[in-house]
gemmi code that builds the backbone of each chain (N, CA, C; Angstrom):
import gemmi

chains = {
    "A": [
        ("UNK", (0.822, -1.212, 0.000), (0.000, 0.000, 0.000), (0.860, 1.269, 0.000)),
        ("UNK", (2.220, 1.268, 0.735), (3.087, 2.329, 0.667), (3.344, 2.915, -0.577)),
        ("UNK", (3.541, 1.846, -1.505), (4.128, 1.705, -3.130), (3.038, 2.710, -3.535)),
        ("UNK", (2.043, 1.705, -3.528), (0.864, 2.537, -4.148), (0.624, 3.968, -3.610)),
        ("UNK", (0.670, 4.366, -2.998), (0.538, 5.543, -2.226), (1.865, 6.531, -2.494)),
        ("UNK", (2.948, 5.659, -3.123), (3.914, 6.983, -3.100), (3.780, 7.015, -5.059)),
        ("UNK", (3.742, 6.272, -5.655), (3.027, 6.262, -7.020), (1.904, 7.677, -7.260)),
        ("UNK", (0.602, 7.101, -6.106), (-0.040, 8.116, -6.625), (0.440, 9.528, -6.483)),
        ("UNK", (1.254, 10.052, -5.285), (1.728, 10.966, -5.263), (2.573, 11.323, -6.408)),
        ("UNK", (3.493, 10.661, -6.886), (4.524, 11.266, -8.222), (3.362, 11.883, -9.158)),
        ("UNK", (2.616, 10.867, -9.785), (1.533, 11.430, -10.491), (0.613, 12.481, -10.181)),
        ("UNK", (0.262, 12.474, -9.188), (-0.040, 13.533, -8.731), (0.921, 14.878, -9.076)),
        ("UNK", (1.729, 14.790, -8.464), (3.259, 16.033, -8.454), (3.088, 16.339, -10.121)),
        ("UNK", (3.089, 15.533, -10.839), (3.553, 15.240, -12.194), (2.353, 16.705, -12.805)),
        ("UNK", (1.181, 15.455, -12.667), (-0.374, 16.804, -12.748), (-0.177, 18.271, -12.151)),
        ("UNK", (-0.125, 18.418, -10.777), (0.298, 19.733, -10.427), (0.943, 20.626, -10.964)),
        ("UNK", (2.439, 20.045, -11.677), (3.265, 20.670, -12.033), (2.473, 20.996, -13.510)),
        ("UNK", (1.814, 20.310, -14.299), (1.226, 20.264, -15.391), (0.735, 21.738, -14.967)),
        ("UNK", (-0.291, 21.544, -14.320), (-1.638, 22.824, -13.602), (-0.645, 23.577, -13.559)),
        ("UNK", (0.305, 23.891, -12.500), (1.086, 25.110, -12.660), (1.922, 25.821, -14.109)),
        ("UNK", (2.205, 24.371, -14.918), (2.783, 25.226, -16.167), (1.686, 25.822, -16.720)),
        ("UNK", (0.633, 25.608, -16.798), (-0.690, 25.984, -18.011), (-1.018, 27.361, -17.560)),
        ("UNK", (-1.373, 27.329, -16.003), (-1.811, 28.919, -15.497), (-1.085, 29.912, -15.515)),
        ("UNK", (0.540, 29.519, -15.203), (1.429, 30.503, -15.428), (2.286, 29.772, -16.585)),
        ("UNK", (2.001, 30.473, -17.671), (2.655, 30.021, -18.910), (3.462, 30.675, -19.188)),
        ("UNK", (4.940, 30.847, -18.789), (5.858, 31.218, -19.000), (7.335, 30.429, -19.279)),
        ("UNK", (8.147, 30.478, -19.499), (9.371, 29.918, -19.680), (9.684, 29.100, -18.435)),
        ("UNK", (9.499, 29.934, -17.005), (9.889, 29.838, -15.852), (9.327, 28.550, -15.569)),
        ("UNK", (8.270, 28.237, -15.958), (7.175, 27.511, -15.254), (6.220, 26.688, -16.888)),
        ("UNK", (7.617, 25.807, -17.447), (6.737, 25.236, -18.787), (5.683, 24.342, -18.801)),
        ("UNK", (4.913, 24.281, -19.449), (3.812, 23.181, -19.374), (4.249, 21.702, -19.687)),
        ("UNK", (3.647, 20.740, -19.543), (4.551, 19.854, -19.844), (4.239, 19.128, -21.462)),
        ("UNK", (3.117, 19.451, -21.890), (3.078, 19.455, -23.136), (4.364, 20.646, -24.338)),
        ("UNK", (4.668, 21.804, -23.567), (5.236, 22.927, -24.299), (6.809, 22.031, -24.512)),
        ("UNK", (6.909, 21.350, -23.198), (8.395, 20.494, -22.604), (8.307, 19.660, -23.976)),
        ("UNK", (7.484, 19.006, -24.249), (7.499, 17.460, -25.153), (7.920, 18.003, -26.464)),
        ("UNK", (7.169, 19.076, -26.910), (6.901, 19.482, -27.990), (8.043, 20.383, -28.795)),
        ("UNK", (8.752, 20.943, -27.564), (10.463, 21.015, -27.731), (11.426, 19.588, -28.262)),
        ("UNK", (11.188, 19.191, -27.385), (11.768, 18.089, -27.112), (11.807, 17.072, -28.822)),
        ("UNK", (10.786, 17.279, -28.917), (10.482, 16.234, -30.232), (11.130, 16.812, -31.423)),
        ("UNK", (11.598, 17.978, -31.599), (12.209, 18.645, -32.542), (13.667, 17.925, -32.866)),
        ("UNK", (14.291, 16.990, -32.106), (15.029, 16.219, -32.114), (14.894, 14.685, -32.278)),
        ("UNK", (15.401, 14.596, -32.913), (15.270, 12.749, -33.227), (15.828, 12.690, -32.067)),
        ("UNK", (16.969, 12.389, -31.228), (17.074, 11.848, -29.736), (15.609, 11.893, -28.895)),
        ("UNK", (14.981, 13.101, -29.009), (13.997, 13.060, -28.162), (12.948, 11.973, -28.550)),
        ("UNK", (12.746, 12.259, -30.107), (11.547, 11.607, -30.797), (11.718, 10.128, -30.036)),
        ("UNK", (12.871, 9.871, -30.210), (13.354, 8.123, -30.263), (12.992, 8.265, -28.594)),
        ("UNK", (13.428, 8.733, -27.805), (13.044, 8.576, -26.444), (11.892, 8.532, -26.141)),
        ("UNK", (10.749, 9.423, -26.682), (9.356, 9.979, -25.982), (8.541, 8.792, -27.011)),
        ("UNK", (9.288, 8.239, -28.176), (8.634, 7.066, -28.450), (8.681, 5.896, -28.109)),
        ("UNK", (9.914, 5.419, -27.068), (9.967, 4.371, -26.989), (9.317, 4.479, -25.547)),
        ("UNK", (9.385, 5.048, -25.060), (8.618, 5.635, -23.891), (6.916, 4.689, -23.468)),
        ("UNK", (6.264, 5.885, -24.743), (5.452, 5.425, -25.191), (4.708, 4.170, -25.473)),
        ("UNK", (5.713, 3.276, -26.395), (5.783, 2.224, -27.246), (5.631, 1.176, -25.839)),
        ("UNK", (6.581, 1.668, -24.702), (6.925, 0.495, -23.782), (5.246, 0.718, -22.792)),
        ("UNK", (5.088, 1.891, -22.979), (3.459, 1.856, -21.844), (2.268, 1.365, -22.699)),
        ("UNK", (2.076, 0.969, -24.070), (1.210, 0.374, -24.673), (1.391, -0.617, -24.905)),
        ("UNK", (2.396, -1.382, -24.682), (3.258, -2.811, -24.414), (2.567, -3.294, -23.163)),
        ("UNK", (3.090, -2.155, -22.131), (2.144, -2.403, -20.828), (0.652, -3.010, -20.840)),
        ("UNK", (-0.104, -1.739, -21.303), (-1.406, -1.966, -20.973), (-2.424, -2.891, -21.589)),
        ("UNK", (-1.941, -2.782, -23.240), (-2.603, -3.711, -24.332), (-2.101, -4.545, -25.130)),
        ("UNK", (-1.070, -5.152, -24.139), (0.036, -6.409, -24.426), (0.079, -7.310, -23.849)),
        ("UNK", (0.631, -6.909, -22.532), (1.006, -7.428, -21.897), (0.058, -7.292, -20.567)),
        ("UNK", (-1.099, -7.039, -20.824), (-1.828, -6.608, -19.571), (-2.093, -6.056, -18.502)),
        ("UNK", (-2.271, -5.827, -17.868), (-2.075, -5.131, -16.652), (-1.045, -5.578, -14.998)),
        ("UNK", (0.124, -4.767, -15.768), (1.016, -5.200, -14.516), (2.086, -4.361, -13.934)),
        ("UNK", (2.027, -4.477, -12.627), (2.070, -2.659, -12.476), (3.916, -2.959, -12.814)),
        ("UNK", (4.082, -1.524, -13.015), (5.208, -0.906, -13.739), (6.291, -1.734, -13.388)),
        ("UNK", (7.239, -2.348, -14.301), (8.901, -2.761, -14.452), (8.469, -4.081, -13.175)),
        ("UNK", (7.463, -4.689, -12.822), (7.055, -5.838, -11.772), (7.139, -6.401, -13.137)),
        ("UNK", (7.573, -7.425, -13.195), (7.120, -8.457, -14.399), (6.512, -9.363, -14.020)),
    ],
    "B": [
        ("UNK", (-8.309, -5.504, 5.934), (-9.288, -5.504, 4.841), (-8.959, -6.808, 3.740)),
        ("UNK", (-10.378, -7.520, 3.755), (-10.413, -8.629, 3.171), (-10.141, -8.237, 1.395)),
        ("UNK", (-9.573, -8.921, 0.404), (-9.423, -8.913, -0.891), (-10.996, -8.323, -1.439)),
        ("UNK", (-12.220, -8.825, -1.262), (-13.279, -8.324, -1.595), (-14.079, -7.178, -1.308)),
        ("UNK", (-13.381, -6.329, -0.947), (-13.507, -4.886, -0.566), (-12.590, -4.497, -1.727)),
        ("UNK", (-11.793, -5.056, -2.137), (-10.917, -4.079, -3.462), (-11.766, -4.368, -4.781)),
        ("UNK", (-11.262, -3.476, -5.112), (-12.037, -4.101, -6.987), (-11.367, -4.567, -7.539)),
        ("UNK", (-11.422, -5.361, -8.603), (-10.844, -6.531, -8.941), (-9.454, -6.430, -9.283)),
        ("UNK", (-9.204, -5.105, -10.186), (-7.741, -4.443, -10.334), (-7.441, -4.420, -9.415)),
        ("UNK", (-7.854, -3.760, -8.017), (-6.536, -3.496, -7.288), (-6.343, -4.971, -6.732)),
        ("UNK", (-7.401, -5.695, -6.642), (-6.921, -7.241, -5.551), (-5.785, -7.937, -6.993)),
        ("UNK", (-5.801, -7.886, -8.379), (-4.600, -8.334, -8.696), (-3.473, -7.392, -8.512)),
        ("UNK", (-3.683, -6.236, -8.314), (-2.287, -5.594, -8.131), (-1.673, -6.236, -6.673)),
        ("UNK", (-2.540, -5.849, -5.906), (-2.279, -6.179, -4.610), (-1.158, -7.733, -3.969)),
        ("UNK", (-2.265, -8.216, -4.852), (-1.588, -9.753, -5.324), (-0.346, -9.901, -6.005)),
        ("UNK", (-0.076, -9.089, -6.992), (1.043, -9.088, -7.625), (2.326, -8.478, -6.594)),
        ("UNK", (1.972, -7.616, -5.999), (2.602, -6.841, -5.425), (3.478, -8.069, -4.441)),
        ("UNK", (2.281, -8.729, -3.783), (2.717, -9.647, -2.586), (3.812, -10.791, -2.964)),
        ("UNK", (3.502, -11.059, -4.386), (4.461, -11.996, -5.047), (5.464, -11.543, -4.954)),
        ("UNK", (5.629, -10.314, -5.517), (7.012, -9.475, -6.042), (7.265, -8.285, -4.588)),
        ("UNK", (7.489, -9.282, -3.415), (7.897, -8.669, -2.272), (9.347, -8.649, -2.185)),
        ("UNK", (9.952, -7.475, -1.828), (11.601, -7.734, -2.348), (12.162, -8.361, -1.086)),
        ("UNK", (13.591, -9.041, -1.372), (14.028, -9.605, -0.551), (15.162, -9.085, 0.125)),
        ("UNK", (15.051, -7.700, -0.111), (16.165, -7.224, 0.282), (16.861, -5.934, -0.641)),
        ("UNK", (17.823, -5.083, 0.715), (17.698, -3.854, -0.012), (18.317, -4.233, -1.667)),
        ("UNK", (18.849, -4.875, -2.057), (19.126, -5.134, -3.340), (17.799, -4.568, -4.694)),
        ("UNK", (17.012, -5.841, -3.762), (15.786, -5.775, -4.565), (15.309, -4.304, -4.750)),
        ("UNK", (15.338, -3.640, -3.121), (14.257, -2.226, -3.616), (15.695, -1.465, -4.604)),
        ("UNK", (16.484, -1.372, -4.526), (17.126, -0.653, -5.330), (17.234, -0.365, -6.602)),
        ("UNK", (17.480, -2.751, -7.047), (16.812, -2.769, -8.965), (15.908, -2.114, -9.140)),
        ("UNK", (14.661, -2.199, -8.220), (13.225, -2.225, -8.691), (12.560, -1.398, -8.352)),
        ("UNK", (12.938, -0.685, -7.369), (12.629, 0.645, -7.135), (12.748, 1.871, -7.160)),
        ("UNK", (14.049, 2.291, -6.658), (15.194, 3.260, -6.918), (15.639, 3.389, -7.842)),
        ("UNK", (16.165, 2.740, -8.791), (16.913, 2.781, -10.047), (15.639, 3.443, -10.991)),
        ("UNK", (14.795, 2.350, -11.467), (13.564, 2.858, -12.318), (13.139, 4.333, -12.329)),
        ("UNK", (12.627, 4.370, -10.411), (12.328, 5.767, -10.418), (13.359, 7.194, -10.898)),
        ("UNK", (15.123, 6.757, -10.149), (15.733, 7.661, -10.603), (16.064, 8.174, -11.800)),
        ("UNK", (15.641, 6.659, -12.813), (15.856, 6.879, -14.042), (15.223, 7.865, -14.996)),
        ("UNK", (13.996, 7.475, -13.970), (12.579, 8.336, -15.030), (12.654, 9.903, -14.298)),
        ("UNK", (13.017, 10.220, -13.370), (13.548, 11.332, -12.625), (14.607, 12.234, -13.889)),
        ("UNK", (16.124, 11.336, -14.175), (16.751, 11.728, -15.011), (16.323, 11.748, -16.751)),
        ("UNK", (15.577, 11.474, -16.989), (14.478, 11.671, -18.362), (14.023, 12.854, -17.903)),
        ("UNK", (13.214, 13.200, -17.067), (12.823, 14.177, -16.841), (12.990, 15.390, -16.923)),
        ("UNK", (14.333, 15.595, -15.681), (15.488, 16.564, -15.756), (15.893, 17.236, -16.942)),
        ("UNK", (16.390, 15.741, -17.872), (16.577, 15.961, -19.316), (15.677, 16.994, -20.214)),
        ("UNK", (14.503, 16.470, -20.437), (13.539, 16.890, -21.164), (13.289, 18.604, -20.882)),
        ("UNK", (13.707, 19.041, -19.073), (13.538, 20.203, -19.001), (14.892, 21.076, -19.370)),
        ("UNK", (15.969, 20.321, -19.452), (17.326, 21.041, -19.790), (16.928, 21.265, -21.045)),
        ("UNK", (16.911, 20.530, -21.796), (16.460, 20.069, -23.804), (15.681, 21.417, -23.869)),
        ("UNK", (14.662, 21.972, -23.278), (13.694, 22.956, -23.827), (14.424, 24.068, -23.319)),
        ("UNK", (14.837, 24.211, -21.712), (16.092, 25.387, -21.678), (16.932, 25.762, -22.901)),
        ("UNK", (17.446, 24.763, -23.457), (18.140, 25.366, -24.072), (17.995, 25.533, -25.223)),
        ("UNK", (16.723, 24.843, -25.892), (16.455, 25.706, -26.843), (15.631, 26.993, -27.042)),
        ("UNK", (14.677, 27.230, -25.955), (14.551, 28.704, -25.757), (15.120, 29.581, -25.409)),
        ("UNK", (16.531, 29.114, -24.961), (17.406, 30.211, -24.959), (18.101, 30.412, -26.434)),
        ("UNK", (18.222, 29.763, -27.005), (18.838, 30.108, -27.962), (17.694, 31.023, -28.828)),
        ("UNK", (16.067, 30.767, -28.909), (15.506, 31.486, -29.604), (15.258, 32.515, -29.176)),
        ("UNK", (15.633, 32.924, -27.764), (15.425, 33.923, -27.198), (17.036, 35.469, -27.546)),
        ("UNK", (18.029, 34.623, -27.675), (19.223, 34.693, -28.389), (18.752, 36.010, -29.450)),
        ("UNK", (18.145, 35.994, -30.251), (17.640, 36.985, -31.330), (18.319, 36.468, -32.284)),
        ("UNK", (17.837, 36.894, -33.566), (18.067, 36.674, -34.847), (19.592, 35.778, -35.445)),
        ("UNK", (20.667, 36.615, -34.104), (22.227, 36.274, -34.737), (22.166, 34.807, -34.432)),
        ("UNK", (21.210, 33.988, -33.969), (20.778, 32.571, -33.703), (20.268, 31.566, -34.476)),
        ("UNK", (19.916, 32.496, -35.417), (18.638, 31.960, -36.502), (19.265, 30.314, -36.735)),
        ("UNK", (20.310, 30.480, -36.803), (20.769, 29.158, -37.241), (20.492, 27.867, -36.521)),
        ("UNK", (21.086, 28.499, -35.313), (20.178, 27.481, -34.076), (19.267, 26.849, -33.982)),
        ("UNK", (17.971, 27.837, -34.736), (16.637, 27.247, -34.483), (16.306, 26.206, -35.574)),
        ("UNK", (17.244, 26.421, -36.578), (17.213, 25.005, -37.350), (17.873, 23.814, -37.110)),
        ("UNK", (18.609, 24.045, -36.109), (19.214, 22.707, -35.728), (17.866, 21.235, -35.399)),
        ("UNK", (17.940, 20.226, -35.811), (17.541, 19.346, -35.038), (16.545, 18.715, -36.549)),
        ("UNK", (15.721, 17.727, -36.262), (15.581, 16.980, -37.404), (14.401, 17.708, -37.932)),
        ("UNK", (13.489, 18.807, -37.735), (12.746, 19.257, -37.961), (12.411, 19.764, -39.778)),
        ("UNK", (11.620, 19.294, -40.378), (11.657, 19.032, -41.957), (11.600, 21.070, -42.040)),
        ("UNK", (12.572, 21.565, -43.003), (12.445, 23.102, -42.746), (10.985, 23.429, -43.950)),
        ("UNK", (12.067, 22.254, -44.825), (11.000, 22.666, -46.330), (9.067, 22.160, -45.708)),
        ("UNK", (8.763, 23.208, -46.429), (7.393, 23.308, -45.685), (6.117, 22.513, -46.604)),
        ("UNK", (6.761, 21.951, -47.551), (6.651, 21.485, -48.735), (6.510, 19.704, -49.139)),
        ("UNK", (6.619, 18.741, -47.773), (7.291, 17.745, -47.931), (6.570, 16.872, -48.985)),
        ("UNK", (6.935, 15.928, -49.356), (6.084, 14.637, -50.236), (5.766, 13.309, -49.276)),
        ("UNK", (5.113, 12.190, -49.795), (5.458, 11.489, -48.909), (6.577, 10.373, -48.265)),
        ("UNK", (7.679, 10.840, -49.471), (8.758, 9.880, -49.276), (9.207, 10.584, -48.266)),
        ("UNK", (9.097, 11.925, -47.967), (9.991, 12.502, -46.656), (9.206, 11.863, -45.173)),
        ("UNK", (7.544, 11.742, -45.580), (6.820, 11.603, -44.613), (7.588, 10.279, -44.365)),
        ("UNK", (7.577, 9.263, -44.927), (7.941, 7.841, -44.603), (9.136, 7.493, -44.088)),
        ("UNK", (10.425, 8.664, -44.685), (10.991, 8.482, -43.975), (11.589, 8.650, -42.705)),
        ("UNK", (10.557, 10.186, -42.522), (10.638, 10.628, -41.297), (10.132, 10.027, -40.187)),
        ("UNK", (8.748, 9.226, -40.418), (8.299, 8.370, -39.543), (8.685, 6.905, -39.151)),
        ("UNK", (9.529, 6.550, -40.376), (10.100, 5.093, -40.373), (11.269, 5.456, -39.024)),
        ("UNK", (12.284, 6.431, -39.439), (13.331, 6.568, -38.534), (12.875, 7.201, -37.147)),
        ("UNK", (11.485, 7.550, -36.476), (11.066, 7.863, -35.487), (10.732, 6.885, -34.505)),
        ("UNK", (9.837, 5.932, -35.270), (9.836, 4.726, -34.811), (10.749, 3.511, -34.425)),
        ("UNK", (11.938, 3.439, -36.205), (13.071, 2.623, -35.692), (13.653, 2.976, -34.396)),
        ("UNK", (14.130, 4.333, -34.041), (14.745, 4.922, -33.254), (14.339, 4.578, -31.548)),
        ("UNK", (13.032, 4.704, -31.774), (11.902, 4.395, -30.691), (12.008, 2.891, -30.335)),
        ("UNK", (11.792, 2.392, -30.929), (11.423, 0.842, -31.318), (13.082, 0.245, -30.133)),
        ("UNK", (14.184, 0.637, -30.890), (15.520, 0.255, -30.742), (15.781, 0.958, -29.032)),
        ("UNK", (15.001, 2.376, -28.409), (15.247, 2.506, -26.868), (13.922, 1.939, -25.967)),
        ("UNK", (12.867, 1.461, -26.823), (12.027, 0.854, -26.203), (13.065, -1.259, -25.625)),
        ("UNK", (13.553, -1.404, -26.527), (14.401, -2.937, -26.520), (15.656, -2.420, -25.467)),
        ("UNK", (15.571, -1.082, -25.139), (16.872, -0.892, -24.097), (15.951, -1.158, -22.926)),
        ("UNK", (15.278, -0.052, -23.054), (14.514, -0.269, -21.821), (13.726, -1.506, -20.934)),
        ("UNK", (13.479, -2.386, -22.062), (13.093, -3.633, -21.502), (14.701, -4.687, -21.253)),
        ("UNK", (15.641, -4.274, -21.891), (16.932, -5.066, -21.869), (17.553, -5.076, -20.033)),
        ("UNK", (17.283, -3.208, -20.024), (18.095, -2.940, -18.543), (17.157, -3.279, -17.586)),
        ("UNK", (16.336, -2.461, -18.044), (15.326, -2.747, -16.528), (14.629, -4.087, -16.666)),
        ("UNK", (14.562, -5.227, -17.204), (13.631, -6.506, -16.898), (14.881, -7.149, -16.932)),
        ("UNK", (15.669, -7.273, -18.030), (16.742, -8.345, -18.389), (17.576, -8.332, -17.253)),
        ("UNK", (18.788, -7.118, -17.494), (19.604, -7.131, -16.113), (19.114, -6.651, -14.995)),
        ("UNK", (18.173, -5.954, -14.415), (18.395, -5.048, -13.297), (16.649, -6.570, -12.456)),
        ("UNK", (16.179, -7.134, -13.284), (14.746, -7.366, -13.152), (14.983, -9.180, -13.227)),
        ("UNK", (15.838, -9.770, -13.657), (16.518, -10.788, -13.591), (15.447, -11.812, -14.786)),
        ("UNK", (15.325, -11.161, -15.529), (13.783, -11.707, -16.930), (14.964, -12.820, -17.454)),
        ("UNK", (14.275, -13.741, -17.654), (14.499, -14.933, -18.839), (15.294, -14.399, -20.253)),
        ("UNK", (15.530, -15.388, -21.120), (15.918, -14.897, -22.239), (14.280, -14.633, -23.553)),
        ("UNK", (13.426, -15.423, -22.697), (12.133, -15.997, -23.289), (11.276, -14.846, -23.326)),
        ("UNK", (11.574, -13.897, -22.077), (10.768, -13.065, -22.041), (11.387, -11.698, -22.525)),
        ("UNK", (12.339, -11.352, -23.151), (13.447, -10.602, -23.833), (12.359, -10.571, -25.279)),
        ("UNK", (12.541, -11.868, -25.879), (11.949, -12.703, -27.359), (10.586, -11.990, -27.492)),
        ("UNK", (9.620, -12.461, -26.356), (8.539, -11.917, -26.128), (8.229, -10.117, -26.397)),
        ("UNK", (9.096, -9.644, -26.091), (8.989, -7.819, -26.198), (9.382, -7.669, -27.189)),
        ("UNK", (10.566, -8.515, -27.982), (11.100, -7.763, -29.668), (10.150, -8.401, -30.324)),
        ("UNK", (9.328, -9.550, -30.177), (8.108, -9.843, -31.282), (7.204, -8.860, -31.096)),
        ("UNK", (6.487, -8.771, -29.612), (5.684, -8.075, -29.619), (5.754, -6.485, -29.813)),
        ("UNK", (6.727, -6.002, -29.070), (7.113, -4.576, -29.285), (7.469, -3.908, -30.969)),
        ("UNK", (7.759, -5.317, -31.687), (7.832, -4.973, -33.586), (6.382, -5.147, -33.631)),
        ("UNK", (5.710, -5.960, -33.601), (4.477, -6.463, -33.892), (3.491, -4.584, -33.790)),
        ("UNK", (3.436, -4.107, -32.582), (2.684, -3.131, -32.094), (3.461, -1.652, -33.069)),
        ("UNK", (4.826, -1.749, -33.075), (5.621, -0.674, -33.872), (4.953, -0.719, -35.255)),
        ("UNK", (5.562, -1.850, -35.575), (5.512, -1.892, -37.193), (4.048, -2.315, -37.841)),
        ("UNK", (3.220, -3.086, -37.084), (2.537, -3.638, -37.727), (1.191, -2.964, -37.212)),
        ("UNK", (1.509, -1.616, -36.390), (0.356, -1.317, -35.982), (0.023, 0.397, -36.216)),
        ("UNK", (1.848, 0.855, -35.273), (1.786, 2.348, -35.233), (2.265, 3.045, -36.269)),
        ("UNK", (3.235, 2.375, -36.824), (3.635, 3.066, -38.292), (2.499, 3.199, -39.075)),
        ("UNK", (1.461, 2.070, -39.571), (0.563, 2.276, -40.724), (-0.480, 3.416, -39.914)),
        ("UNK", (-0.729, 2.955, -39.081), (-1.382, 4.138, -38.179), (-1.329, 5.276, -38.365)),
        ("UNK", (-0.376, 5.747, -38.232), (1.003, 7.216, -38.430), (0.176, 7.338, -39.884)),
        ("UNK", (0.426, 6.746, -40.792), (0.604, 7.147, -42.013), (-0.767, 7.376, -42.672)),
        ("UNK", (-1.717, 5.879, -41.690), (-3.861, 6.730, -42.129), (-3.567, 7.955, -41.733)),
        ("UNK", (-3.404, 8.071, -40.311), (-3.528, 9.612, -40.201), (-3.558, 10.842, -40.817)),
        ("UNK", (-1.955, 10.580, -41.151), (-1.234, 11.817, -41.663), (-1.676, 11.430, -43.219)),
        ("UNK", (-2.377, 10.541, -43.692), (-3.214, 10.710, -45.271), (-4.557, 11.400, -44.884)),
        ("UNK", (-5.047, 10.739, -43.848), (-7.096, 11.812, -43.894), (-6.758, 13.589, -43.750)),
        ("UNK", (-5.799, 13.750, -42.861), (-5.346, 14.949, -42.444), (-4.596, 15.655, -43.842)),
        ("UNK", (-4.182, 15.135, -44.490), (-3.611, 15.606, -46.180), (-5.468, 15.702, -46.736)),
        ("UNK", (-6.216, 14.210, -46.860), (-7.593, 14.476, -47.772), (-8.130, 16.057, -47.059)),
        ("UNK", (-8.146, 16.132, -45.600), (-9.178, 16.888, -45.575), (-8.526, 18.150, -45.636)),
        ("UNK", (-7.115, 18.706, -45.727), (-6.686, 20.008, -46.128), (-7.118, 20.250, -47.240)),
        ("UNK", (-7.326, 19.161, -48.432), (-7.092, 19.230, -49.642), (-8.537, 19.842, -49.832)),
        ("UNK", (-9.439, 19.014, -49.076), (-10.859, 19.016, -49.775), (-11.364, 20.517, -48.941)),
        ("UNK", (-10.520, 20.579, -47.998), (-10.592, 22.567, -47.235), (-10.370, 23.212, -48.010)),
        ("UNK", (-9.558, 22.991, -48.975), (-9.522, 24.108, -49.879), (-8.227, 24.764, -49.502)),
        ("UNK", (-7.179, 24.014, -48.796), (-5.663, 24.182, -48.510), (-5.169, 23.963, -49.147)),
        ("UNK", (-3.911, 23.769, -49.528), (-2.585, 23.576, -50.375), (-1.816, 22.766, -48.920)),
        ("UNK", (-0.856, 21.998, -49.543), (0.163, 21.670, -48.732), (1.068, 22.738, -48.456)),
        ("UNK", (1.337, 23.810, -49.267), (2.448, 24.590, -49.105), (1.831, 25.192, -47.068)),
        ("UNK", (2.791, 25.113, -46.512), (2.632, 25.983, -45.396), (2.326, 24.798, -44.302)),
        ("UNK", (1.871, 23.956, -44.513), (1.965, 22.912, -43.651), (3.085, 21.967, -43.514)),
        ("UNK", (3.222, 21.472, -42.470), (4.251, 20.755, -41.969), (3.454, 18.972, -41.725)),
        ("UNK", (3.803, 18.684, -42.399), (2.797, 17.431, -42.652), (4.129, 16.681, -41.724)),
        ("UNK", (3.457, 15.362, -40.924), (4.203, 14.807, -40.279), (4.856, 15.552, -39.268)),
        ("UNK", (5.505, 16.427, -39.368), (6.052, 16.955, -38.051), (5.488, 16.865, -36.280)),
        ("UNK", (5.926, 17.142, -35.079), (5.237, 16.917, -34.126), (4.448, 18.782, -33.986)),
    ],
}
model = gemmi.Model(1)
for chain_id, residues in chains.items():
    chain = gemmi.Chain(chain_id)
    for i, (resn, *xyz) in enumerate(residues, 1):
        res = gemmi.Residue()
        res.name, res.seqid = resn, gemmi.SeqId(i, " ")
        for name, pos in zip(("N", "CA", "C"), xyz):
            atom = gemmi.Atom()
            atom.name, atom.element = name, gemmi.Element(name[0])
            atom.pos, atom.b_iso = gemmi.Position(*pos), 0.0
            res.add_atom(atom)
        chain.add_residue(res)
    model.add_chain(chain)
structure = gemmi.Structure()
structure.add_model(model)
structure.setup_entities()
């Protein structure tokens, strides 16, 4: 239950920080979509934020439901 | 609290969880610490990566050059051999740190079989190639029909790009 409980918190943090980039949209304080969308302008990134990706739909509609890097 | 008070997801997580009880600080470290710090340092990354390219566009004009750095198609113009190949090498690229990521974290750090290695490069090509690429490419064709039938031109669009 700890696990789970410190999980939901990252995600949580993760969202917040989201909420805070969007309301104050500035450089200081990026959104995390504005972050990606930099980011992808690079094939290093592309290849990262896709395999990323690639590995959490592996997760969910592959390999079923099992919580993260637990095999 | 008895298993039937959870809903059915969490009593298999729960369950899973109990299986995969570590045996020691070893364990939380592979499987806990490492993962998280990892995705911590992705993170980090991703916010340095945009630092510095808004600084450079922030730089003014004597920069211009800068802002073309990186794989971004300039010509605004593309066909679809650029599309294909831009998306083929997004995916290969992807495809090839998705097989890291299951290599370090399940293989070595997660102590996975060789069987279950096999399992992620079939399936992880299977879902790449045989699913998200053609995917990619309906897309980015209805999104070409319906500029066309808008009464757009390709010129000025960045077809494929993120």
């Amino acid at each position: 239950m700890i696990g789970l409980t410190v999980w939901a918190l990252l995600f949580g943090a993760v969202l917040a920080y989201q909420g805070l980039g969007l309301v104050r949209n500035d450089d200081r304080w990026p959104a995390l979509s504005d972050v990606l969308r930099v980011t992808m302008r690079y094939p290093l990134g592309r290849w990262l934020l896709f395999g990323l990706w690639l590995w959490f739909g592996w997760h969910l509609f592959i390999r079923g439901w099992r919580f993260f890097l637990r095999a | 609290m008895g298993p039937i008070l959870h809903p059915s997801w969490a009593a298999a997580l729960l369950g899973q969880r109990v299986a995969a009880e570590p045996h020691g600080w070893w364990d939380v470290v592979r499987h806990d610490v490492i993962p998280v710090a990892s995705a911590y340092m992705v993170f980090l990354g991703l916010l340095i990566t945009y630092r510095r390219a808004t600084r450079r566009v922030d730089a003014g004009p004597g920069h211009h050059a800068d802002r073309q750095r990186g794989d971004v198609p300039t010509d605004l113009t593309p066909g679809w051999g650029d599309l294909i190949r831009y998306l083929l090498s997004t995916v290969a690229g992807g495809y090839v740190f998705f097989l890291s990521i299951v290599g370090v974290f399940y293989f070595i750090l997660g102590g996975e079989d060789l069987e279950f290695i096999n399992q992620a490069l079939v399936e992880g090509s299977l879902l790449t190639f045989a699913l998200v690429f053609p995917a990619f490419l309906l897309f980015s064709g209805i999104d070409d029909l319906r500029s066309r039938r808008g009464g757009q031109t390709r010129r000025g669009r960045r077809r494929g790009a993120p």
